[in-house]
PDB file of N, CA, C and O in Angstrom:
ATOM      1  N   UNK A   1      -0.896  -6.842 -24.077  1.00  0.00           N
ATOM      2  CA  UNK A   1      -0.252  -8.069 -24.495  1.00  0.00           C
ATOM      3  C   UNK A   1       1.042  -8.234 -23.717  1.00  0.00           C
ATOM      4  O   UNK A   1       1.825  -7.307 -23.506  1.00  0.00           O
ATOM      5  N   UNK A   2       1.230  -9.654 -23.250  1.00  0.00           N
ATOM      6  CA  UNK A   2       2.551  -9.713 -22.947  1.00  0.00           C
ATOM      7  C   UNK A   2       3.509 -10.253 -23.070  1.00  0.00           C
ATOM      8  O   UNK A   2       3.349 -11.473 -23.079  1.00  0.00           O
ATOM      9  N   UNK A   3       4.827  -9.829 -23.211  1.00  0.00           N
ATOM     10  CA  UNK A   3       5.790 -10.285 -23.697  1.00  0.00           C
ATOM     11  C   UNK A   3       6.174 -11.412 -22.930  1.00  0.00           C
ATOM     12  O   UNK A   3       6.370 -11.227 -21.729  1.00  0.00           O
ATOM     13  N   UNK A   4       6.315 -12.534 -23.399  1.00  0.00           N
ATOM     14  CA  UNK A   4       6.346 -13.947 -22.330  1.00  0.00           C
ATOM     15  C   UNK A   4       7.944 -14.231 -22.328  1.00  0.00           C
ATOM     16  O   UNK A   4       8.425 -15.036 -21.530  1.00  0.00           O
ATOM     17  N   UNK A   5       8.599 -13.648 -23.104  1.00  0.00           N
ATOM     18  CA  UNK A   5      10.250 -13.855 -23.004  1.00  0.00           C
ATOM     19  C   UNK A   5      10.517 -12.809 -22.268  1.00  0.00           C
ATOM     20  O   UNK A   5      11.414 -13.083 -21.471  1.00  0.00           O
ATOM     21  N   UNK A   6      10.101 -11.615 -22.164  1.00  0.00           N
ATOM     22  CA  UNK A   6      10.311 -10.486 -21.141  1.00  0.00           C
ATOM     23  C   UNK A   6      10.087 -10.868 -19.445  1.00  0.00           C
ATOM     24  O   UNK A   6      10.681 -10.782 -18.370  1.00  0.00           O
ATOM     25  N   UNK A   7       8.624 -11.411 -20.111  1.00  0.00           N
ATOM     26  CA  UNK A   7       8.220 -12.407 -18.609  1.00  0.00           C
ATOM     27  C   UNK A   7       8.954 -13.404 -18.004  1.00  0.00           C
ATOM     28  O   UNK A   7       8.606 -13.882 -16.925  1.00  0.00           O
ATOM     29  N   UNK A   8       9.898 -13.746 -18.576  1.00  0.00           N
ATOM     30  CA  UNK A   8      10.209 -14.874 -18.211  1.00  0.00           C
ATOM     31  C   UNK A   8      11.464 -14.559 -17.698  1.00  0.00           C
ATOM     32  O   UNK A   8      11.927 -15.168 -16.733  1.00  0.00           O
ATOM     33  N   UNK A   9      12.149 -13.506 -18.359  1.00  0.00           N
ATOM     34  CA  UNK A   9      13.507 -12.781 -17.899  1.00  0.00           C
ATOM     35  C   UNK A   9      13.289 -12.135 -15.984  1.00  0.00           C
ATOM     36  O   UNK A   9      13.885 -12.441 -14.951  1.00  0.00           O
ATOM     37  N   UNK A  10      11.957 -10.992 -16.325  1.00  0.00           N
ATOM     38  CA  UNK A  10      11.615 -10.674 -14.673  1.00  0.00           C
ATOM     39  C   UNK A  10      11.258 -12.105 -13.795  1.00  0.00           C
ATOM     40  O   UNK A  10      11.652 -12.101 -12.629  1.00  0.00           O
ATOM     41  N   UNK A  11      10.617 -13.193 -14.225  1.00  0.00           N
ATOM     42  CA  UNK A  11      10.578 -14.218 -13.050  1.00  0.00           C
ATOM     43  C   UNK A  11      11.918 -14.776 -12.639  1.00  0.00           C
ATOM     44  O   UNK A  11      12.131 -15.235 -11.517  1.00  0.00           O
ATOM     45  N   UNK A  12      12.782 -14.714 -13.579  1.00  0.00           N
ATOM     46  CA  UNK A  12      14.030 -14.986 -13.563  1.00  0.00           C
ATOM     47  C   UNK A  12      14.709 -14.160 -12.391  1.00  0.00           C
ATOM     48  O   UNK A  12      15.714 -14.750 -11.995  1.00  0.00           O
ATOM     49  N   UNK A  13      14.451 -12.900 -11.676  1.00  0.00           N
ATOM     50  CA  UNK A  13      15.082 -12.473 -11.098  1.00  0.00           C
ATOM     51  C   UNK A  13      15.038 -12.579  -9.600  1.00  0.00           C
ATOM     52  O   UNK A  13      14.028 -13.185  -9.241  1.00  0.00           O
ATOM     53  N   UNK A  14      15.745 -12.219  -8.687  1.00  0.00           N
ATOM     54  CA  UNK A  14      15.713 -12.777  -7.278  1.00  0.00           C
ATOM     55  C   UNK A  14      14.334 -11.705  -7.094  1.00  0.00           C
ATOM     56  O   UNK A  14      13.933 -10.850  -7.883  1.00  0.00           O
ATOM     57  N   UNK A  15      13.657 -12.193  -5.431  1.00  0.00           N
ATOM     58  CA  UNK A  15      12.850 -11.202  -5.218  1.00  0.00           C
ATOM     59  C   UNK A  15      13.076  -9.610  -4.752  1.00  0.00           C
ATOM     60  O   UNK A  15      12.139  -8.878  -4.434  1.00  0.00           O
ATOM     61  N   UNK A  16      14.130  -9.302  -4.763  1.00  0.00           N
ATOM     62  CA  UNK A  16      14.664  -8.123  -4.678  1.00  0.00           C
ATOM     63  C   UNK A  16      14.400  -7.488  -5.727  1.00  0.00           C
ATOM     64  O   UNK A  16      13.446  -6.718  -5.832  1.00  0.00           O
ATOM     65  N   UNK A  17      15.206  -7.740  -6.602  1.00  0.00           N
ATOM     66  CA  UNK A  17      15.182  -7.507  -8.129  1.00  0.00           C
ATOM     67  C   UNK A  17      13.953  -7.089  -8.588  1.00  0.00           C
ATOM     68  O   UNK A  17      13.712  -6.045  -9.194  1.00  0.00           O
ATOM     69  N   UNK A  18      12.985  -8.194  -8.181  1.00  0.00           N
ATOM     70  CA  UNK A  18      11.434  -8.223  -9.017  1.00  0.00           C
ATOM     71  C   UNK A  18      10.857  -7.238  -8.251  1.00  0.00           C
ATOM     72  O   UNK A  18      10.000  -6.539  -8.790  1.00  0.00           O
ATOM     73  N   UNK A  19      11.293  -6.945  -6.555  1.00  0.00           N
ATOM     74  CA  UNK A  19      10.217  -5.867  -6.154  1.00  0.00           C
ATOM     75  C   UNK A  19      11.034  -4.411  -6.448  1.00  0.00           C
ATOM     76  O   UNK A  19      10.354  -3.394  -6.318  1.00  0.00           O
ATOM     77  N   UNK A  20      12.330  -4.269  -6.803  1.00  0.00           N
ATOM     78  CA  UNK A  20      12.656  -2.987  -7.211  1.00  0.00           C
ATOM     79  C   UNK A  20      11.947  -2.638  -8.743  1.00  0.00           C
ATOM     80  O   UNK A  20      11.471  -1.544  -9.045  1.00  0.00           O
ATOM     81  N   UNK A  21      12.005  -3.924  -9.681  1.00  0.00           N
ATOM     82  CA  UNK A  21      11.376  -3.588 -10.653  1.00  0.00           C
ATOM     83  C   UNK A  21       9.734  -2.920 -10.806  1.00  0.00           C
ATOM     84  O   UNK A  21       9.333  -1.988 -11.503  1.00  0.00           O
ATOM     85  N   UNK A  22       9.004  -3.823  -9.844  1.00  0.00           N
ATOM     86  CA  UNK A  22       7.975  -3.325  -9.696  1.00  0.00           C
ATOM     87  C   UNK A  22       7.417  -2.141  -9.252  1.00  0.00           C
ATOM     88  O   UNK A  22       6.312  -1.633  -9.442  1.00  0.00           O
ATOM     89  N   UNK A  23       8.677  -1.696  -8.438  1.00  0.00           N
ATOM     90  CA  UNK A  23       8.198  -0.241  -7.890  1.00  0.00           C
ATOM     91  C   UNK A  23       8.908   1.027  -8.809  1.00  0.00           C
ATOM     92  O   UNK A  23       8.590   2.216  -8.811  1.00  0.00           O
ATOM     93  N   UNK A  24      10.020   0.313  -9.611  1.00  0.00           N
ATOM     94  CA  UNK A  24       9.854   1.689 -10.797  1.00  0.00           C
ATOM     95  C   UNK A  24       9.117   1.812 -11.812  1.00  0.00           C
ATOM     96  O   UNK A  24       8.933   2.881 -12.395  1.00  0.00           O
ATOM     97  N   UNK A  25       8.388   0.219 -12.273  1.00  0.00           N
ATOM     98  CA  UNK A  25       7.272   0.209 -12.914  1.00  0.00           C
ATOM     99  C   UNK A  25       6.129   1.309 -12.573  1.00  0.00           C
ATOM    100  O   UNK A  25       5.728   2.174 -13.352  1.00  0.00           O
ATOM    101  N   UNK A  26       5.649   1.071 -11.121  1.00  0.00           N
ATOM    102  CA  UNK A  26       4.631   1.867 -10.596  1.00  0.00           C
ATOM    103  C   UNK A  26       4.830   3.197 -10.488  1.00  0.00           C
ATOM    104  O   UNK A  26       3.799   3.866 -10.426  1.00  0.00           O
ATOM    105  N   UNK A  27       5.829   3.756 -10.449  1.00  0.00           N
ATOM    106  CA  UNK A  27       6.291   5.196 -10.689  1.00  0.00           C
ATOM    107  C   UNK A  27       6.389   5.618 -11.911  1.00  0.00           C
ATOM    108  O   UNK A  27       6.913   6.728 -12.006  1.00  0.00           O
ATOM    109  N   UNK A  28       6.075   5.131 -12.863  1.00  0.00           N
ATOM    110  CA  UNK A  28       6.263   5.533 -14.179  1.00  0.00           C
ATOM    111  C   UNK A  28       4.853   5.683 -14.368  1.00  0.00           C
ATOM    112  O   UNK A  28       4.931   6.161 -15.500  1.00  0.00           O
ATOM    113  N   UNK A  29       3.440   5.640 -14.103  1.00  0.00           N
ATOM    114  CA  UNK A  29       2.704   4.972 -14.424  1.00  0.00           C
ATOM    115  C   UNK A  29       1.937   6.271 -13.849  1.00  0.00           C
ATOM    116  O   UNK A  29       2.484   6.822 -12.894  1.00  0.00           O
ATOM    117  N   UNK A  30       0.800   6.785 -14.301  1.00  0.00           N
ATOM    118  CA  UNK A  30       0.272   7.845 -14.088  1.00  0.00           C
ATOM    119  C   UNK A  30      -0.562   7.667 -12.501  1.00  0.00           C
ATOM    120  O   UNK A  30      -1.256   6.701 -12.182  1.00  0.00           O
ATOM    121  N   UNK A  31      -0.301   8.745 -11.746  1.00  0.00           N
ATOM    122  CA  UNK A  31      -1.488   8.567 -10.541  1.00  0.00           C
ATOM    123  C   UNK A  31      -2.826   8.405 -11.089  1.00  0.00           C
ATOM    124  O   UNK A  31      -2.737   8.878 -12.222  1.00  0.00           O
ATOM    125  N   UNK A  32      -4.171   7.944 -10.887  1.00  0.00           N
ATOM    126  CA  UNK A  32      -5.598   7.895 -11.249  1.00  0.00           C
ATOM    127  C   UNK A  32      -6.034   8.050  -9.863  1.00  0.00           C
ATOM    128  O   UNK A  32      -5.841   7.219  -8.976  1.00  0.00           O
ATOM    129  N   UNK A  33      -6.802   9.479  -9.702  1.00  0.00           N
ATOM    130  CA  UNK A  33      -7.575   9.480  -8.373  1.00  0.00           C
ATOM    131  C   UNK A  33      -8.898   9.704  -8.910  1.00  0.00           C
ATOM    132  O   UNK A  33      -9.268  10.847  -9.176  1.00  0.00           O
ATOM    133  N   UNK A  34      -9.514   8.866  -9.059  1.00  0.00           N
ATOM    134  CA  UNK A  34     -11.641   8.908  -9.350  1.00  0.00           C
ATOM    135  C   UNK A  34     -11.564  10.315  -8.419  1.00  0.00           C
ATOM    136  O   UNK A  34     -10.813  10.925  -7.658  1.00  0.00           O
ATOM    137  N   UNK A  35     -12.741  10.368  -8.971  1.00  0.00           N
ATOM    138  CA  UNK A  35     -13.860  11.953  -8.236  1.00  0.00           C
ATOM    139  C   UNK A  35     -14.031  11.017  -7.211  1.00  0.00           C
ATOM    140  O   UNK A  35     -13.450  11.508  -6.243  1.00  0.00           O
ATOM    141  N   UNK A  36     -14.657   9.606  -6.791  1.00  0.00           N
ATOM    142  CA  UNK A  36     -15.121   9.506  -5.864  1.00  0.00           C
ATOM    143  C   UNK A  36     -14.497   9.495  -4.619  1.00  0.00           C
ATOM    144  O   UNK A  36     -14.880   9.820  -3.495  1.00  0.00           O
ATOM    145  N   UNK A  37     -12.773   8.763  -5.349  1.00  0.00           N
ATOM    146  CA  UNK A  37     -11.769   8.972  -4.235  1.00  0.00           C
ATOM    147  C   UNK A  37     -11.549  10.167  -3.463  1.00  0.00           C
ATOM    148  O   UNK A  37     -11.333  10.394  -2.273  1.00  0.00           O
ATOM    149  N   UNK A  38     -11.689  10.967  -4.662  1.00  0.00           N
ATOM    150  CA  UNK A  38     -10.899  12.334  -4.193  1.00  0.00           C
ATOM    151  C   UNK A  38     -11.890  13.035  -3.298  1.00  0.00           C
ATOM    152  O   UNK A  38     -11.479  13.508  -2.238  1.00  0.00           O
ATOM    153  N   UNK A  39     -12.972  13.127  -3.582  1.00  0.00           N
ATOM    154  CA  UNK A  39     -13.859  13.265  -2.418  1.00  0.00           C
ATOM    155  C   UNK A  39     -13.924  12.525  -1.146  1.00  0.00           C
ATOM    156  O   UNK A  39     -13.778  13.221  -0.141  1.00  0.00           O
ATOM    157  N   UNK A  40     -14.153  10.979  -0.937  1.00  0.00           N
ATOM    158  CA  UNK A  40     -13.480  10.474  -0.017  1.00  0.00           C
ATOM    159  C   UNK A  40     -12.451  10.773   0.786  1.00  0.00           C
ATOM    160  O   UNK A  40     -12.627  10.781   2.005  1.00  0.00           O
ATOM    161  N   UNK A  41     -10.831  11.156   0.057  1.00  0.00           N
ATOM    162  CA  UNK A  41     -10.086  11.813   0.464  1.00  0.00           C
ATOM    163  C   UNK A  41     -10.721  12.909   1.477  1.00  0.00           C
ATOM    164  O   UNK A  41     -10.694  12.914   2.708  1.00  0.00           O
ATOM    165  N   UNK A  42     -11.313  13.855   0.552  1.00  0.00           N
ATOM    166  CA  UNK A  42     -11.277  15.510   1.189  1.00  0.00           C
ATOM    167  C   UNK A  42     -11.998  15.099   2.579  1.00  0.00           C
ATOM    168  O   UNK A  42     -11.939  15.762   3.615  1.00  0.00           O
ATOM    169  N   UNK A  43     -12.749  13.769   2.385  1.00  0.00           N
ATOM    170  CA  UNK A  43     -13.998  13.822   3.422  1.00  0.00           C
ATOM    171  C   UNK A  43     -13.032  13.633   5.082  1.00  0.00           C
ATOM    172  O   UNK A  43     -13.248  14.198   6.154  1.00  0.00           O
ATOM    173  N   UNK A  44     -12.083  12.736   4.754  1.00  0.00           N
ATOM    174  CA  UNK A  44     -11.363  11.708   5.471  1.00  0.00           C
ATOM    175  C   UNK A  44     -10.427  12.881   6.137  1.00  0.00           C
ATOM    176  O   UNK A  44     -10.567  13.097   7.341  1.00  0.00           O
ATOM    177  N   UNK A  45      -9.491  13.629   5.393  1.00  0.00           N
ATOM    178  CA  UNK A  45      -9.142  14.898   5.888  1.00  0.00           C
ATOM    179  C   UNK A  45      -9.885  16.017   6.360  1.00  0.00           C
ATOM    180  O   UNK A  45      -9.125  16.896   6.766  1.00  0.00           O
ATOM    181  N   UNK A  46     -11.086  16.309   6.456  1.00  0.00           N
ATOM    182  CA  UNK A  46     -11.441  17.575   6.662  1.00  0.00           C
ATOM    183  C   UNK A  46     -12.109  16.728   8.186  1.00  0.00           C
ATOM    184  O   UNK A  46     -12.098  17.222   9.314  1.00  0.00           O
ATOM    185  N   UNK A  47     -12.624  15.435   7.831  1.00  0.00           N
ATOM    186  CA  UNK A  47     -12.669  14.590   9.751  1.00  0.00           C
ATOM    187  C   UNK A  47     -11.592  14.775  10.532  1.00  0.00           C
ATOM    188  O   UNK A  47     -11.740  14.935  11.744  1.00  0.00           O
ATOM    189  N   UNK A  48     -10.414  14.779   9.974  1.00  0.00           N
ATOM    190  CA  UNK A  48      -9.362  14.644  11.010  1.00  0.00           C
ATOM    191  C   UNK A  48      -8.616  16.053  11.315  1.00  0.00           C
ATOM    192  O   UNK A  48      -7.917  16.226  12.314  1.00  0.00           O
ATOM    193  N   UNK A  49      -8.827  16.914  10.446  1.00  0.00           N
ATOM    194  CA  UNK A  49      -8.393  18.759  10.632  1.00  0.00           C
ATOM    195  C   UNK A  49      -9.766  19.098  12.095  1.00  0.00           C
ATOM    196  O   UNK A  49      -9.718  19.857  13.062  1.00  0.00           O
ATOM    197  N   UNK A  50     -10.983  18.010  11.559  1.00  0.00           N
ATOM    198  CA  UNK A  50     -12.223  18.904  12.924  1.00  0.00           C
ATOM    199  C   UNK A  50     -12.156  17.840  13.952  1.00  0.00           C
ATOM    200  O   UNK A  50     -13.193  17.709  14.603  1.00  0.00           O
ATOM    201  N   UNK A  51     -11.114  17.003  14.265  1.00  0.00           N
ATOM    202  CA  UNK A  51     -11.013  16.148  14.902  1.00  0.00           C
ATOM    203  C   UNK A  51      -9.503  15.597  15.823  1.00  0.00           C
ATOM    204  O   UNK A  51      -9.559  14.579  16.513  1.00  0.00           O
ATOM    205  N   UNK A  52      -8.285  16.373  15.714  1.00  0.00           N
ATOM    206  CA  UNK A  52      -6.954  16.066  15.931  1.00  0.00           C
ATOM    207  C   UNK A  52      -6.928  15.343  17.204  1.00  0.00           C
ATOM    208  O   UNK A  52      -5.975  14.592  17.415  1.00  0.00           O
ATOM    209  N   UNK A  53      -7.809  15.467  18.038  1.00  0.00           N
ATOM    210  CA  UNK A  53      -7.710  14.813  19.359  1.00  0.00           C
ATOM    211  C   UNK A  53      -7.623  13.112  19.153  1.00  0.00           C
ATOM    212  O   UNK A  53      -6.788  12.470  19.791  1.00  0.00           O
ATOM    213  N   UNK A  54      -8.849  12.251  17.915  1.00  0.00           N
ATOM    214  CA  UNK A  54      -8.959  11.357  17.443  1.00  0.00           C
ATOM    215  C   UNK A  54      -7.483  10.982  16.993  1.00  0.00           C
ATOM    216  O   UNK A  54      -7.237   9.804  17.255  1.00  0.00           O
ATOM    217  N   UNK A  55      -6.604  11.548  16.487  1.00  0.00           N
ATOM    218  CA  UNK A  55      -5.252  10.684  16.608  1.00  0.00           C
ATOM    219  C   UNK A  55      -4.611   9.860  17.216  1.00  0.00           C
ATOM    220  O   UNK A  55      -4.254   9.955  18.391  1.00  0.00           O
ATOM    221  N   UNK A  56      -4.321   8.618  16.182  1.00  0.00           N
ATOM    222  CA  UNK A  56      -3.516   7.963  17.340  1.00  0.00           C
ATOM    223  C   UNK A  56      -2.159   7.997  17.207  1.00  0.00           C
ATOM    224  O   UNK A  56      -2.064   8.451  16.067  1.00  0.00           O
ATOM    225  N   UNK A  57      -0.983   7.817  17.615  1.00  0.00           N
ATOM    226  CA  UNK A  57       0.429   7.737  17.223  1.00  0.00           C
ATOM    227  C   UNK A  57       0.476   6.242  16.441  1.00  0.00           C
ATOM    228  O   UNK A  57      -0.230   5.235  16.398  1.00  0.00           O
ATOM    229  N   UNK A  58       2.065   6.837  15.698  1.00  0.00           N
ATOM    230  CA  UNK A  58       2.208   5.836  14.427  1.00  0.00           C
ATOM    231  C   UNK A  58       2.464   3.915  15.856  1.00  0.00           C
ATOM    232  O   UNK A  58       1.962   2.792  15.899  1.00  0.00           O
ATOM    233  N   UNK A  59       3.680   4.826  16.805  1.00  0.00           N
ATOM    234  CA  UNK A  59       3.428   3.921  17.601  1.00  0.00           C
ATOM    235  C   UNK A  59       2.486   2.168  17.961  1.00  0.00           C
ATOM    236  O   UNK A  59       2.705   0.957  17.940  1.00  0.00           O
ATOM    237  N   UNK A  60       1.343   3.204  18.274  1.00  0.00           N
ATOM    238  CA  UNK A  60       0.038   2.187  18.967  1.00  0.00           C
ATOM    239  C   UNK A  60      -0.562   1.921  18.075  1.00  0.00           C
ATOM    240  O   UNK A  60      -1.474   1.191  18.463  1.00  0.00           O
ATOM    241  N   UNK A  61      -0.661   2.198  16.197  1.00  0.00           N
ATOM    242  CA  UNK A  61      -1.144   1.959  15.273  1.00  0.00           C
ATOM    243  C   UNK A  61      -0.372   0.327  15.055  1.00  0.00           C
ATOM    244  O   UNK A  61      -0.946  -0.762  15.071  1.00  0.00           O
ATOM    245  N   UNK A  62       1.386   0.664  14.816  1.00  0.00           N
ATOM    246  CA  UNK A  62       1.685  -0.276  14.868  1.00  0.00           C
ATOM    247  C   UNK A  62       1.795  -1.397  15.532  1.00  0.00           C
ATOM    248  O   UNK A  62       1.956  -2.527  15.073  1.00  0.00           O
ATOM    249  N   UNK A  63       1.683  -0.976  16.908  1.00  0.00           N
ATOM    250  CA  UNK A  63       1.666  -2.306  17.774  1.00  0.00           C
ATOM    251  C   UNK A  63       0.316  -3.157  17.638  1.00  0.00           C
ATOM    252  O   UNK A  63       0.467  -4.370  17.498  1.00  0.00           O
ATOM    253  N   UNK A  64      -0.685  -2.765  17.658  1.00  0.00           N
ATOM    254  CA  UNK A  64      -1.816  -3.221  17.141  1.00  0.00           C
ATOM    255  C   UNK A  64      -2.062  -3.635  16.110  1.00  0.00           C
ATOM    256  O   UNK A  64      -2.885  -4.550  16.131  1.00  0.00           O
ATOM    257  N   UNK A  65      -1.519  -3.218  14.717  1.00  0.00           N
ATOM    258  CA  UNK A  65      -1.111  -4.145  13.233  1.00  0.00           C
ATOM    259  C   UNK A  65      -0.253  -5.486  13.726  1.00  0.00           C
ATOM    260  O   UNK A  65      -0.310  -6.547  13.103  1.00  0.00           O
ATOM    261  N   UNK A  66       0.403  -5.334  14.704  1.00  0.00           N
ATOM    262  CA  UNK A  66       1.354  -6.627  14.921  1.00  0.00           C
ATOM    263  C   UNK A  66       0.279  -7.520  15.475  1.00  0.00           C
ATOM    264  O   UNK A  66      -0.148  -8.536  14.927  1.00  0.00           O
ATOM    265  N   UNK A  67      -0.094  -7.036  16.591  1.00  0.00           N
ATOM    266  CA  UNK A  67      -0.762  -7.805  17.167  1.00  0.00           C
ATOM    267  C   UNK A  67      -1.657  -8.561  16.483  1.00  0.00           C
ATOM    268  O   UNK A  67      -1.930  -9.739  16.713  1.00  0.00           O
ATOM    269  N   UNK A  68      -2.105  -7.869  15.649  1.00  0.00           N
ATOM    270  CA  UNK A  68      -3.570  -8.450  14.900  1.00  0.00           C
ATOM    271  C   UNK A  68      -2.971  -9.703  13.725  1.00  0.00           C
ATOM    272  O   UNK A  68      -3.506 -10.751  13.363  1.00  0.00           O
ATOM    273  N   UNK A  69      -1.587  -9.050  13.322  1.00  0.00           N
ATOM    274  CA  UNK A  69      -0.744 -10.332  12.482  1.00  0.00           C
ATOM    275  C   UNK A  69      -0.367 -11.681  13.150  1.00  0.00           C
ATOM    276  O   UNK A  69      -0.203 -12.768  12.598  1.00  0.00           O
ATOM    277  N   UNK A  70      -0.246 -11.291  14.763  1.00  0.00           N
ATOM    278  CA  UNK A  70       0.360 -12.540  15.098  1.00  0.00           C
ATOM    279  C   UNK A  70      -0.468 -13.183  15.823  1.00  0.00           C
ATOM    280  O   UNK A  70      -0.169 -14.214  16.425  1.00  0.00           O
ATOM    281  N   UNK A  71      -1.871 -12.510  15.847  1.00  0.00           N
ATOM    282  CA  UNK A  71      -3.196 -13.178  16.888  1.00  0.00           C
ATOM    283  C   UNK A  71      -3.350 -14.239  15.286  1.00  0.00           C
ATOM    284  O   UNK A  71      -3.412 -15.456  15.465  1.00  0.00           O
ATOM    285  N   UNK A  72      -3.394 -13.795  14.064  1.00  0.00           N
ATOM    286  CA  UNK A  72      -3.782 -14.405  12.652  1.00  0.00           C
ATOM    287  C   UNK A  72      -3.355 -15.555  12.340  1.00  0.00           C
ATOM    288  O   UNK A  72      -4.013 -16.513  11.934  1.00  0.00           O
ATOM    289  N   UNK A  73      -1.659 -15.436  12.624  1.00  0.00           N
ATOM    290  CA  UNK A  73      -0.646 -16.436  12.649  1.00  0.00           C
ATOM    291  C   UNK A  73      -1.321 -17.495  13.453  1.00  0.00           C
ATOM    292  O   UNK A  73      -1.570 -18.447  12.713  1.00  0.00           O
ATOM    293  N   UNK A  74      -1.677 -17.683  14.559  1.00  0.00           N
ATOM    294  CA  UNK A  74      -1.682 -18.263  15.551  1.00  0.00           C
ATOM    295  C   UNK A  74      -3.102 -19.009  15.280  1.00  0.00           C
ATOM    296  O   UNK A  74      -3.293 -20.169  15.645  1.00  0.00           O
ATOM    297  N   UNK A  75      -4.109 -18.205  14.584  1.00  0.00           N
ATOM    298  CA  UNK A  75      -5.620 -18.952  14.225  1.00  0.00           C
ATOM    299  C   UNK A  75      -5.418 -19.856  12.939  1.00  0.00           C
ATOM    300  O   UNK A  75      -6.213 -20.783  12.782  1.00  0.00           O
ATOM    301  N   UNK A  76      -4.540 -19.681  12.127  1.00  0.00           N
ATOM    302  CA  UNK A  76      -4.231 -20.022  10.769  1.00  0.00           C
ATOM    303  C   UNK A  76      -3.744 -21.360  10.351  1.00  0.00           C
ATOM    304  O   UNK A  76      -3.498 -21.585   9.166  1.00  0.00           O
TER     305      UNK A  76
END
């Protein structure tokens, strides 16, 4: 249930405000990792422990997230 005067206090706040709130919200809040994740996980790590060459740097990860944002921008 939610409190709609509570609600109305957090919309009330700048977006700063609302995203600090939100992220101590989310820290309070228990981790949930499914079995299926967590297997996923192990799967995803134990590829990249038999695989280190497959790395890429945070670098060329990011330049390529940009790129792909501003090729988006540009179709949009």
């Amino acid at each position: 249930m939610v409190d709609h005067d509570l609600l109305e206090q957090v919309l009330s706040l700048d977006a700063d405000a609302r995203r600090d709130l939100r992220d101590a919200i989310d820290q309070s809040l228990p981790v949930e990792v499914t079995a299926e994740l967590a297997a996923l996980l192990d799967a995803r790590i134990a590829e990249a422990d038999a695989h280190p060459e497959d790395a890429a740097p945070w670098e060329a990860v990011r330049d390529r997230a940009r790129a792909k944002v501003a090729a988006a921008g540009r179709t949009a």
